[in-house]
N, C-alpha and C positions, 0 to 999 in steps of 0.2 A: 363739264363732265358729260359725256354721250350715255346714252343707253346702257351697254353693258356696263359701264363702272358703277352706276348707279345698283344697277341690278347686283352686281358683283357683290356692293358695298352692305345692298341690304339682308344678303343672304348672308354675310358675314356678322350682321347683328343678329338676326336671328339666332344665328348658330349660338355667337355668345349670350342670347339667351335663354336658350334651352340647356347651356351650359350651366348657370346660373339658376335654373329652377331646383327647387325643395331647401334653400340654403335656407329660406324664410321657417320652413318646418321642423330642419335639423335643428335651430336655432328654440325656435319652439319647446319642440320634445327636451333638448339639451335643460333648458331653463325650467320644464319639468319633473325632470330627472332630479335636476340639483335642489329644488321644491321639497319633493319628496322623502329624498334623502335626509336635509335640513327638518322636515316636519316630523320623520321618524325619529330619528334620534333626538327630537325637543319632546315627543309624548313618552320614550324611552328616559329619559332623564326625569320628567316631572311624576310617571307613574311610579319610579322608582325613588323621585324624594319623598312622593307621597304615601307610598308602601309605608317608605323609614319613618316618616312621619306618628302613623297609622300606628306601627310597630312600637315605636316609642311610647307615645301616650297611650296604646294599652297596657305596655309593659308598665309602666307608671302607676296608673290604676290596677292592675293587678298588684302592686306592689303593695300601692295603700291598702288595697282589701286584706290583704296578709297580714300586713301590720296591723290593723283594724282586728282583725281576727284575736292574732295577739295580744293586743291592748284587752278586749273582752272578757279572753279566757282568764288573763290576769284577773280581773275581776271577779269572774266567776269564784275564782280558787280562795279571793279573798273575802268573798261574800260566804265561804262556807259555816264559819260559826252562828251567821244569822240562820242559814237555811237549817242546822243540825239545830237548834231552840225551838224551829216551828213545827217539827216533824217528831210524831210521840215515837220512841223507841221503846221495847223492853230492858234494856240495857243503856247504863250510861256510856254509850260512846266515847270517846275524845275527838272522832274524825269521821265524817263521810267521805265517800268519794266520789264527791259531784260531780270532778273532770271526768266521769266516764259516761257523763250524761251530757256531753258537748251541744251535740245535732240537736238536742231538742230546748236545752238553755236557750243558745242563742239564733234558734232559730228564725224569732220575731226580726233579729239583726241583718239573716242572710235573706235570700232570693224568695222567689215566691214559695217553693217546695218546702226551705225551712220555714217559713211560717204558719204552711200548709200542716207542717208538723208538729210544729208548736200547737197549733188549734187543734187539730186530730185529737190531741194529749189532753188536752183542756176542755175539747168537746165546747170552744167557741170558736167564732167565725172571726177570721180577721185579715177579711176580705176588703171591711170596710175602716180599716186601722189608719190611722195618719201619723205620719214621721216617720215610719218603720218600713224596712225591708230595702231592697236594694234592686235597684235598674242599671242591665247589661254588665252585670256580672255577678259575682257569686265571689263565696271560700269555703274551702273546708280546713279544717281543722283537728289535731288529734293531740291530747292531752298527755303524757307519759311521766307518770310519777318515778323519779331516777334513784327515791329512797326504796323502791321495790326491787335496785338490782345492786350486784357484788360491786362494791368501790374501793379499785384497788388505788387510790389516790390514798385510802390510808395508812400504807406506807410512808405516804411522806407527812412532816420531816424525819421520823425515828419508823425500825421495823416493826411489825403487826403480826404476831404469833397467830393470833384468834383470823389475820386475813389472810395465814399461807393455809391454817387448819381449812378454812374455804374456799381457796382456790384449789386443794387438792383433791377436797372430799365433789368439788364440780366437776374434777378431772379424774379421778379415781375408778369409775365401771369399767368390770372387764371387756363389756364390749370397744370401748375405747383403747384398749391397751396396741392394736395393732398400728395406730398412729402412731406411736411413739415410738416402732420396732424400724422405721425407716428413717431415711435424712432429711432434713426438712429443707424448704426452699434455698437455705444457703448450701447446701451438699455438708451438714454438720447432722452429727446425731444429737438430736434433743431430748431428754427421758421426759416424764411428765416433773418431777421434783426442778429440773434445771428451768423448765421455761417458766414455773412458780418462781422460782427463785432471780429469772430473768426480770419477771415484773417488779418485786417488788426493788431489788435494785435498783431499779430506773427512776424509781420515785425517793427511795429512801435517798438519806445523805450523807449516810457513815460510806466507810470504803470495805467496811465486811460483807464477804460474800456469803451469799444467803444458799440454804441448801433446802429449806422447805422441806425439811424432816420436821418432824412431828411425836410427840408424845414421847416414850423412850430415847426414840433416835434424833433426838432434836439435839443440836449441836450448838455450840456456842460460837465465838468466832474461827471460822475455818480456812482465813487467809484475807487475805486483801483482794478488792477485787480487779478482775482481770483489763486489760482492755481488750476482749474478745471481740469487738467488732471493728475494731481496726486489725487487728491480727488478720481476718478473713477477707479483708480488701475495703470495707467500707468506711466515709469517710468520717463519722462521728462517733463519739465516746458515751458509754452510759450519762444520761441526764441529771441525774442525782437531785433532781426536785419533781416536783407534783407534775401528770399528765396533765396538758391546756385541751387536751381534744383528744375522744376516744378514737380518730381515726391514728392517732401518735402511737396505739400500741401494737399498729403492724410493723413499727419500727425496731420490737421485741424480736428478738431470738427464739425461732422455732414457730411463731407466730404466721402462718400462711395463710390459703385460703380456706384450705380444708380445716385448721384451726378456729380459723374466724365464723364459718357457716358451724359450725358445732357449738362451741363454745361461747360465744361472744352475739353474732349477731345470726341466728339460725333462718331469718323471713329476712332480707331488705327491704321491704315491701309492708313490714308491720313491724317498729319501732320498740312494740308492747313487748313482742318475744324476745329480746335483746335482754341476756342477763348479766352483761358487766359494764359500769358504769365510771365516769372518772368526773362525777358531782355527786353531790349527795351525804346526806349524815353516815357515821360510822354503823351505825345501828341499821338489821334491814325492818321494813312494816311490812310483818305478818301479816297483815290482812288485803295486798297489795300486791306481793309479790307472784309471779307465776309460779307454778308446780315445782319445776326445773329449780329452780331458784329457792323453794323451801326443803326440797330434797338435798340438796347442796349444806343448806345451814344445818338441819335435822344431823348428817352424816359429820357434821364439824364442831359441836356442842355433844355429840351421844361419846362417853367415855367408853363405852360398852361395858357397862359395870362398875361398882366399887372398886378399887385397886388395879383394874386395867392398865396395862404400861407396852399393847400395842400400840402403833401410830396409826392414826384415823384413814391412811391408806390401804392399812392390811390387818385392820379390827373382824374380828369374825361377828358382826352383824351384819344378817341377810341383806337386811333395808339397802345396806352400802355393799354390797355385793355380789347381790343376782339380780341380773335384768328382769326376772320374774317379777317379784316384789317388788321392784321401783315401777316396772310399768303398771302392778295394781296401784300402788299407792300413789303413784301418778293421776290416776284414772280417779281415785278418790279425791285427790285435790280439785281434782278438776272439776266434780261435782259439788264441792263445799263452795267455791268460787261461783259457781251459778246464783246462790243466795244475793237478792237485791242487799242485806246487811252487811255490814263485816262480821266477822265468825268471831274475833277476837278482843275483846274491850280491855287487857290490857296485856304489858309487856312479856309478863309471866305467863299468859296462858299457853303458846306455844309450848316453850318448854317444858310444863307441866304438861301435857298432854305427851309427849317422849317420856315423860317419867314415868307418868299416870298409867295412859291411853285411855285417858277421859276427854269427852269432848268440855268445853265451860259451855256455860249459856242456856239461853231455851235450844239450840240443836243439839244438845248432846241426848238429849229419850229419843230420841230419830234417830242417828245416827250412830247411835252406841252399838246397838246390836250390829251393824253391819261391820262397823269399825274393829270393834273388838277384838274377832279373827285374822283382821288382816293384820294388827298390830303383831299379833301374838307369834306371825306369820314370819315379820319382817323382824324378830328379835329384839320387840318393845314391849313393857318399857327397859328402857336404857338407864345407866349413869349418865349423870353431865359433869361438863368439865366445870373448873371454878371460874364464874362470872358469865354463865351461860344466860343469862337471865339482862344481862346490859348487853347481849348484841342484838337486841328485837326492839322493835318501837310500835305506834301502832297510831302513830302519825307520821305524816312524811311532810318534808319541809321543801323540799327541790324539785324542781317537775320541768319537764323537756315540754315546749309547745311547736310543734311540727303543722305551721299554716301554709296555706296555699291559696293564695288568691286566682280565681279563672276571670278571662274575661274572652267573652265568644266573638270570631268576628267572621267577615263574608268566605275567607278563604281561609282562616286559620285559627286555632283558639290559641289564646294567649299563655301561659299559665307562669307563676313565679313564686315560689317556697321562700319560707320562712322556718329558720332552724330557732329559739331563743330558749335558753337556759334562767330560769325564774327562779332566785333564792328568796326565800318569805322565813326563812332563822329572824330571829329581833325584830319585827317588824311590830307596833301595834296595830293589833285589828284594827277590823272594818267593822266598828259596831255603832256606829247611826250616832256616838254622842254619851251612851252609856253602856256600862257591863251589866249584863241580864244574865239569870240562869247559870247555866254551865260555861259559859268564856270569862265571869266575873274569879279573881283570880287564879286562872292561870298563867304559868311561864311561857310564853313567846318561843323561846327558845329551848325552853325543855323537849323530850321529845314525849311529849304526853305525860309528862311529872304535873303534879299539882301541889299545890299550899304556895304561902307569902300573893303577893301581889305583880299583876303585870308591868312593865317598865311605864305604860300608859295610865296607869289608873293612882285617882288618889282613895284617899280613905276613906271615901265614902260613897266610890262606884264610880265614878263620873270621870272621865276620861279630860284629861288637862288638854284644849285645842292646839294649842302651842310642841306639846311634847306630842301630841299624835302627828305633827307633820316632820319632828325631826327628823323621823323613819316615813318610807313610801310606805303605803298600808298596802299597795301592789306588790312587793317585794322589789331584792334589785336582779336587776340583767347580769350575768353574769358571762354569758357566753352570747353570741350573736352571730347568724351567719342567714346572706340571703343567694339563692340561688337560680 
């Protein structure tokens, strides 16, 4: 090979390789391209198992804090006969109402704050406490006694005269009346008599339609009832047994929104102000209930006199029928309610004081003079009707505990409710082993009745260990819901 082919030959390799250069670096960068790719989506996947992770087991723990919470308050509720022995009252009580001292009971239980609160109260430090209090989370909690509001489950199984006279004398103010002048969510006219009569329907079991008149105009059977909610397109039939959950009674006729913020549940946001209920004894506890809610009873017990034979809707007492007077006597509730005691020590007082317009108690030299006038205002005292005296109680047996457990974390707080419905009917106390004082016989089950003996106690005080566990001394669960 001469000269030029040589030459020829080696500029031909050069050429192919400079043809050939950066394949080493494409090759390179290719390999970390695909690196990277591969490395994001493996720290995308494990940050986000480990999110879920994260999420899990706070939710978890907030879970149990909840429950924890629950379990507690039970406790608390059940420990009230001991607390009501240790505490001197002027009046024989039958009940405190320790649930509305939650925050500071179990405070030693919750985070540092509550125990900071607890101590505050106690005016000790327990800062330097062992076993107690909780790390990286907290609960709150809110106690609601469900015998403080209208339980229209006592329709079922048979109807409830004395619960339409109170579901109408709740619905009955003129200011209300322009609700009732339009259609309600289904494009149907509802009166206020029909959507009373709506409720109790749905729980009773007969097939007579209910018309929720009252007093004179109270009707006997006035047909069979309808199936009015299939008639209007919907797919189900009156229920004809007991409400399982108060969110069931938007299922009611005429029942909307603006129904439900008035009537029913007026705060979402505050459980307390809620005044119809579908737990709880027949009887409501006057000493328990909100304003709204003794307004309500006051109007459905007042016959408005001797021989009165208007219906408690269209009674010529002020009380039930000027907004004036309901908002005083509102305002009065509202300040008898600020009292750390209950106002009432027993079932009668209430209605005696509609009779009366005497206060019972050490508040009645206080409050007389100012009472007096407005009684005399709102057209009291009043008649009562026959048996006005069994729909009060002045214990309550049922109680909503609304927990919450939080748990804090770097990007998100946790949080998970607790709804549980607590029935303590039949249960034998929680009394350490013996009856003391005032829980030595009473009836469990009465709603503040005394005499005979409790189902736990023998003859001679002492509580049979065996028969106190037949019954939870917590009460039972009755409803459950977590969210």
């Amino acid at each position: 090979m001469d000269d030029k082919a040589r030459e020829k030959e080696a500029k031909q390799r050069l050429k192919r390789k400079r043809e050939r250069r950066g394949v080493a670096l494409l090759m390179v960068l290719g390999a970390i391209t695909v690196l990277t790719v591969f490395l994001t989506e493996l720290q995308q996947e494990t940050s986000s198992e480990l999110a879920a992770a994260l999420a899990d087991r706070d939710a978890l723990k907030a879970e149990y804090l909840a429950k924890s919470a629950v379990n507690l308050s039970r406790l608390l509720i059940a420990s009230e006969p001991t607390i009501r022995t240790s505490v001197p009252l002027p009046l024989p009580f039958k009940q405190l109402p320790v649930w509305e001292f939650t925050d500071i009971a179990l405070g030693p239980f919750n985070d540092e704050t509550g125990m900071a609160t607890f101590g505050g109260m106690l005016g000790v430090d327990t800062s330097q406490s062992k076993g107690l209090g909780l790390t990286g989370g907290s609960f709150t909690v809110k106690i609601v006694d469900e015998d403080s509001k209208i339980n229209v489950n006592r329709a079922a199984p048979i109807p409830d005269v004395d619960l339409e006279r109170l579901l109408v004398s709740h619905m009955q103010g003129p200011q209300y009346a322009p609700m009732f002048d339009g259609t309600d969510p289904d494009g149907q006219y509802s009166t206020m008599q029909t959507i009373c009569g709506a409720m109790t329907d749905w729980a009773d079991q007969d097939e007579n339609l209910s018309t929720c008149y009252v007093g004179s105009q109270a009707q006997g059977s006035t047909g069979a009832e309808d199936n009015y909610y299939q008639t209007i397109g919907l797919e189900y039939r009156r229920k004809n047994a007991a409400y399982d959950s108060l969110e069931e009674l938007r299922l009611i006729r005429g029942v909307g929104d603006d129904f439900w913020a008035t009537f029913v549940e007026p705060n979402p946001d505050d459980p307390k102000s809620r005044t119809l209920t579908v737990w709880g004894q027949k009887a409501v506890n006057v000493n328990t209930a909100n304003p709204q809610t003794l307004l309500a009873a006051a109007c459905s017990v007042c016959s408005g006199g001797a021989g009165a034979t208007q219906s408690n809707a269209t009674q010529g007492i002020p009380l039930c029928t000027d907004p004036n007077i309901q908002a005083q006597f509102l305002a009065l509730l509202g300040v008898l309610k600020t009292f750390p005691i209950p106002i009432f020590s027993k079932p009668a007082d209430f209605p005696n004081l509609l009779k009366s317009g005497n206060v019972p108690g050490p508040l009645g030299a206080m409050l007389g003079p100012m009472l007096t006038p407005l009684l005399a205002q709102a057209g009291l005292p009043c008649g009562l009707n026959a048996g006005a005296n069994k729909q009060f109680t002045v214990t309550s047996k049922v109680f909503s505990i609304y927990a919450e457990g939080v748990v804090p974390g770097r990007k998100r707080t946790t949080r998970v409710r607790v709804h549980a419905v607590v029935d303590t009917r039949g249960v034998n106390p929680l009394t350490g082993g013996t009856q003391t004082g005032s829980t030595a016989g009473q009836n469990p089950q009465g709603a503040g009745t005394t005499g005979g003996t409790s189902s736990g106690n023998t003859g001679t005080g002492t509580v049979d260990p065996l028969q106190a566990l037949a019954t939870n001394p917590l009460g039972k669960i009755v409803y459950y819901r977590i969210e």
